[in-house]
N, C-alpha and C positions, 0 to 999 in steps of 0.2 A: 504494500500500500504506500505510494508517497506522500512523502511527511515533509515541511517544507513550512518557510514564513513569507507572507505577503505581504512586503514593505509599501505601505499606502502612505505616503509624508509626502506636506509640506513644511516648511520650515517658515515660521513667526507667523503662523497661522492661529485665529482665534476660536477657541470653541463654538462658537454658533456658529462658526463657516459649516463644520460635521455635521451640523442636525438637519434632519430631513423638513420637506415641506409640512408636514402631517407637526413634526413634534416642536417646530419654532410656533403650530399654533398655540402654544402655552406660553408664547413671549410675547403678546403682542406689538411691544416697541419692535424688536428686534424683527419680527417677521413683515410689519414694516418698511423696514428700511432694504431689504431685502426684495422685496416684493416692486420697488423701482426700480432696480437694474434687469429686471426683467425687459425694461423696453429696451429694444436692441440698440433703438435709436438715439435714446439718450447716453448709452453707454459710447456708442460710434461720437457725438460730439462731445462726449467727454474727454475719451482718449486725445480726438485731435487737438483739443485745447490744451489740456495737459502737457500732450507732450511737445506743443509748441513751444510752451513756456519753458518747457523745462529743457530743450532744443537753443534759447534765445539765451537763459542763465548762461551756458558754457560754452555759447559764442560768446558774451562781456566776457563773461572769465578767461578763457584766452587772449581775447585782446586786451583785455587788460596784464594781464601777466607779467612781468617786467624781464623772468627769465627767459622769453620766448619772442623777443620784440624782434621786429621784422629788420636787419640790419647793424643790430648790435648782439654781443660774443651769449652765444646761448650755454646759460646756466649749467645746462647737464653736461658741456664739454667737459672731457679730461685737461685739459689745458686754461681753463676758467680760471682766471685768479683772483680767489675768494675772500678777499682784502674785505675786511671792518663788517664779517658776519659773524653774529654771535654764537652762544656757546649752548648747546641743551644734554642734560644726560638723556640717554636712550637705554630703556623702556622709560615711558613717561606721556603725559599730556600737556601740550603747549599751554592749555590752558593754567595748568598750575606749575609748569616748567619755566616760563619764562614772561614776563611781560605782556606777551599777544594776548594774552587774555581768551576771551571764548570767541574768537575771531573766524569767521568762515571766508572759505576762497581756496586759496594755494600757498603755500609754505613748503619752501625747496628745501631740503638737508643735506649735507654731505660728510664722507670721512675718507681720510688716508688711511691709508693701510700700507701696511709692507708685506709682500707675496713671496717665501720662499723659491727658490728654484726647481724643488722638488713638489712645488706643487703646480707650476706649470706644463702647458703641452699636454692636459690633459681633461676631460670633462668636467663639471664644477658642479656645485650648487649656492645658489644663494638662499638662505632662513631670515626671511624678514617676519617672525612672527606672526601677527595681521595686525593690519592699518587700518585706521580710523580717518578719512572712508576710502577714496579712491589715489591708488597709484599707477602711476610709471615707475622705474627703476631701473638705473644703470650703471653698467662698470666701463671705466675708461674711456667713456661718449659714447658705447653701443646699448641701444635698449634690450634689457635682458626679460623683460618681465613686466605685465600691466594687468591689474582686476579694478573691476570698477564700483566694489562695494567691499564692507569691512571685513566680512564673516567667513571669507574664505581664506587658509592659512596660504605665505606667501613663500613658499617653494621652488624657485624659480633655475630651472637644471637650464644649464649653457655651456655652449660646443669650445673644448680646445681652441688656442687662441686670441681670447679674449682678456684672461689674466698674463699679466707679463712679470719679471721676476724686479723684485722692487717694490717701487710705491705705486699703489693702483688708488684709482680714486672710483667710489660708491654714492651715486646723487640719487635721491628720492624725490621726486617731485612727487607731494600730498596734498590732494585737493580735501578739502571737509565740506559736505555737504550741510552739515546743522550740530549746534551742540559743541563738544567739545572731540578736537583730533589729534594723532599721535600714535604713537607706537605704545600698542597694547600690553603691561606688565606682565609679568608670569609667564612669558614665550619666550621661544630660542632666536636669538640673532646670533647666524654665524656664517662663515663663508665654509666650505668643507668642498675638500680636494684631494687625490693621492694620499688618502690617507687621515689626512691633516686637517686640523679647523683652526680657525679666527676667530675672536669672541668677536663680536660687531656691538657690544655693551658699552657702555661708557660715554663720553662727551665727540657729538657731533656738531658741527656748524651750521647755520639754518640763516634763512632767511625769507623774511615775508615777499611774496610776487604777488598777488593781488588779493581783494578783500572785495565783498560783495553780502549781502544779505543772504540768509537760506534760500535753498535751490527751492523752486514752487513743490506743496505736496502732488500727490498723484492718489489716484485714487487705485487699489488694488481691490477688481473685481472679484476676483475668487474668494478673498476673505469674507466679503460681505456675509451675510446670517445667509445660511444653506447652499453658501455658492460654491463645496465643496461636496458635497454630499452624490449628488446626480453621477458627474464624472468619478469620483475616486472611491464613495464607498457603495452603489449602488452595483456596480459589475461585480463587486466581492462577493456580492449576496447570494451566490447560485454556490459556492462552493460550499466544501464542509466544514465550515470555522470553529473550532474548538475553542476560541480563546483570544484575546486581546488584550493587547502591552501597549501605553497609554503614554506618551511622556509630550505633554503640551503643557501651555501656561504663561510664559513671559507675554505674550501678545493678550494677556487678559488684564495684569497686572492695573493699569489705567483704570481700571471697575473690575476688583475683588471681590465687591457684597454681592455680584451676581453668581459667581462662582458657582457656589455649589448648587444652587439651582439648574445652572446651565449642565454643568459636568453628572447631576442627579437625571437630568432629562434626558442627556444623550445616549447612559450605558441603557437607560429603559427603554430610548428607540432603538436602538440597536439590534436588543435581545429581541423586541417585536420584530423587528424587519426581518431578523435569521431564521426567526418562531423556535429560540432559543430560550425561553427563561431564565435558565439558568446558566447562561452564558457567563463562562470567569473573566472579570476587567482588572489586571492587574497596570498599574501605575504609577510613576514615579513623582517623588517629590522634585516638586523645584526649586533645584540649588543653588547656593549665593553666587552670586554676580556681579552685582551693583557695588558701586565705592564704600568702600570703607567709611561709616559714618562715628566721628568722635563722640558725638552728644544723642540722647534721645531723640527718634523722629518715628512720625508716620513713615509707613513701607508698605507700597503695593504688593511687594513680590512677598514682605513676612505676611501680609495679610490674605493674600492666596496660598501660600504657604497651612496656615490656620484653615482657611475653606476646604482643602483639597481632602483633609480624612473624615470632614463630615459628611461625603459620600460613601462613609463606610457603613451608612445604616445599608445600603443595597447590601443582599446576600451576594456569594459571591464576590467577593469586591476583595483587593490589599491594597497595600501600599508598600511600595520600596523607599525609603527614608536615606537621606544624605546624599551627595551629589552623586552623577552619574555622568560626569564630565570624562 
């Protein structure tokens, strides 16, 4: 008999995207709001608007850029000389690193390094932990490496040739879309080659190229209450489900008090849709993330934290406790 797991994920998806049509009728907000992007046609002039805006944001931002001007020595060369740019340790956030304050736009980095001989002439990799939000990255003026959002880690493998034995130079141009950017703590920066690695830790040079307001939101249709359900969990339904492993949450955090309601509603749709009663939902806690806070405060995420085992009245039901990072 095959035995086997059917990975239905999205990522920073909110509970009410899962629930079917039948069982957001128990939210009426939520089924709602839901219930307008069903026009097709307001969805089609949403997108084009959106993404105009957000198309027009990163035309300024380029042109504005200072590292990129059309006729003077660009930033990310190897040969840039990087006179009266200051100082930041890496890992860290500009925001509380340095001066810039919660600035959005682009903010270029860079560092020397000294490249043994034995680690030349041969395949490389670059460990930029992840960035806060979108990079390019390059070693000695060649672009090695570009994502354009935070959450993917940045591993960026490069052909022989491009390290040379000496001083190589490493530019980051980092754009931040909103919030606070930088090089995410608790990640590896390093160069690794023949063997051998670089720590990339310590003080980099930086320098602000353009600043601009938050890039416009967007609106993400799938999240919306049940705009997940049809496509991802409804084809699941013919097969022979034994069981579901559950680890959602930070995209709820913003409204905790619904929580458990939402996450109470959905294992009972589920079990209905499978005609499973006693279908087992096991699920993880959601684990710390957010900064370190010195003083007492309200927390979205300790407060869904709190919501998430008062769905343990459903039979059938656990919880995995502590991270799962």
């Amino acid at each position: 008999v095959p035995i086997g797991i059917i990975k239905d994920a999205v990522g920073g998806s909110p509970a009410e995207a899962w629930l079917s049509a039948d069982a957001l009728k128990q939210f009426p907000t939520y089924e709602q709001q839901g219930a307008k992007f069903k026009d097709s046609t307001l969805v089609a002039t949403t997108k084009q608007r959106e993404n105009a805006a957000v198309a027009d944001w990163y035309k300024r931002l380029h042109q504005a850029d200072q590292g990129e001007q059309p006729g003077q020595p660009k930033w990310s060369a190897a040969a840039y000389a990087a006179t009266g740019w200051a100082t930041m340790p890496v890992p860290g956030y500009w925001a509380a690193q340095t001066p810039l304050g919660m600035v959005n736009g682009v903010v270029w980095f860079r560092k020397e390094i000294e490249v043994p001989a034995a680690m030349v002439g041969q395949s490389a990799r670059l460990e930029l932990g992840t960035l806060v939000d979108a990079d390019s990255t390059y070693i000695n003026g060649q672009l090695v490496g570009t994502t354009g959002y935070q959450y993917p880690p940045r591993k960026y493998d490069f052909a022989p040739g491009v390290l040379k034995a000496g001083k190589n130079v490493i530019v980051v141009r980092l754009i931040n879309n909103g919030g606070r950017g930088g090089f995410t703590p608790g990640k590896e920066y390093r160069l690794v080659a023949g063997g051998q690695t670089i720590d990339l830790k310590g003080d980099w040079q930086y320098k602000l190229g353009a600043t601009l307001p938050p890039t416009p939101g967007t609106t993400t249709f799938q999240y919306q209450p049940g705009g997940l359900f049809n496509g991802m969990i409804a084809p699941v339904l013919p097969y022979a489900v034994k069981g579901v492993l559950w680890y959602q949450g930070e995209s709820n955090t913003s409204h905790p008090q619904d929580y458990q309601a939402l996450l109470t509603g959905l294992i009972t749709d589920w079990r209905k849709q499978t005609q499973q009663p006693a279908l087992p939902f096991i699920y993880a806690q959601l684990p710390n993330f957010m900064a370190v806070k010195k003083e007492p405060s309200e927390s979205g995420w300790a407060a869904l934290r709190d919501a998430q085992p008062l769905s343990l009245g459903s039979f059938f039901t656990a919880i995995k406790l502590g991270s799962c990072a």
